[in-house]
N, C-alpha and C positions, 0 to 999 in steps of 0.2 A: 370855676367852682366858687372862688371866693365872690364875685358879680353876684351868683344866684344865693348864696348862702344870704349875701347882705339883702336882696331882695323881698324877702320877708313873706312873711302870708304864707300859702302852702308851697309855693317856690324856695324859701329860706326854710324849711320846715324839712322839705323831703332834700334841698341839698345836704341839711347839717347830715340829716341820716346817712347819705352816700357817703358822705365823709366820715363818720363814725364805723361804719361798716368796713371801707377801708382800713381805716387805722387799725381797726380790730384783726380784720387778715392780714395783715402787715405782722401783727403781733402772733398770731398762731404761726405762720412762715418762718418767722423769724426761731418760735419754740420748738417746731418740726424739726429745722436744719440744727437747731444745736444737738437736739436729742440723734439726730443723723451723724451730726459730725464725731460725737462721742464715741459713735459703736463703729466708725471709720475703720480704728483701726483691729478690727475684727471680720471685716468686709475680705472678700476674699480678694485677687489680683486683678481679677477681670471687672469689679468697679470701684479700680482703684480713679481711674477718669470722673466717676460717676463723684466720689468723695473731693476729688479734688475742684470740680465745678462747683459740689455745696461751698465747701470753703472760699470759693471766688464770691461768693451768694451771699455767705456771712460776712465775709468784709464787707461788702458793695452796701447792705441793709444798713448795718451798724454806722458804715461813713454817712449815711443818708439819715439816719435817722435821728 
């Protein structure tokens, strides 16, 4: 990505976008699983797995990001 980014012309033009685009869903994901992990503990028993993989999700993003 970074190769095509520095490439330039319509090559660096449509990489920045991929890249922007990313970063942007990185950031809705990122706002989904909080507002997920909030209502966790209101979620019923059976996804309590479901809550507990977000929270593996929101570490993982957060170290990453």
């Amino acid at each position: 990505m970074v190769d095509a980014m520095r490439a330039g012309d319509y090559t660096g033009e449509a990489a920045e976008k991929v890249a922007r685009t990313v970063v942007q869903g990185i950031a809705d994901v990122l706002a989904l699983t909080d507002r997920l992990e909030a209502n966790c503990p209101a979620c019923s028993p059976s996804t309590g797995r479901l809550c507990a993989a977000l929270g593996d999700l929101v570490a993982a993003a957060k170290a990453e990001k």
